[in-house]
C-alpha positions, 0 to 999 in steps of 0.5 A: 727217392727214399725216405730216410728212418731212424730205429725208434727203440722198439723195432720199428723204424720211424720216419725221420722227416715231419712228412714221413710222419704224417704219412705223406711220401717227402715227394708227394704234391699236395693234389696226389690225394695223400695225406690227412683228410679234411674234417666233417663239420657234420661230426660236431655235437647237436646245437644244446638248447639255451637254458641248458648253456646258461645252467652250464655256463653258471655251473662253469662260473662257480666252479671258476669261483672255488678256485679262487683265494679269496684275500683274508680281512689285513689283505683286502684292506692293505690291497685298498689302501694301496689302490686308493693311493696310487688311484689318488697319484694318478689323479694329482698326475694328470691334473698337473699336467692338465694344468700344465698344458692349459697354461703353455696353451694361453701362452701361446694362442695369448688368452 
């Protein structure tokens, strides 16, 4: 079979299946020994010692942390205030229905 090409603009010819793309013939069974091969995990970098992760890793933090927009003193207390409320809902929210639930409870089972 042959495998359809569709020009690419610059002379050449690309293939028109994902297959012809990586390389592999549209027929090819994946035992013909084409195709990518596997990757050598011995190619992976050296374990690094401990102090060196965590001097990363807290180097990595700070970075994280100049990125951040820090709220100006109006937000952060708006921001609290808003908290504080819905907090103060949610709390009266299920202390109803707590409450609720308690009651249909000793109407039923009669306590």
């Amino acid at each position: 079979m042959a495998e359809e090409s569709e020009p690419s603009g610059d002379g050449q010819e690309r293939p028109s299946t994902a297959a012809g793309r990586r390389g592999r013939r549209s027929g090819a069974a994946p035992g013909d020994g084409e195709g990518r091969t596997t990757t050598v995990r011995d190619a992976r970098p050296a374990k690094v010692s401990l102090p060196n992760r965590i001097v990363r890793f807290l180097r990595e933090v700070v970075a994280e942390l100049r990125k951040v927009i820090w709220p100006n003193r109006k937000q952060l207390i708006t921001y609290t205030i808003v908290v504080l409320i819905f907090v103060s809902f949610m709390v009266a929210l299920v202390a109803g229905l707590d409450f609720v639930f308690a009651q249909a409870v000793a109407f039923v089972f009669g306590t």
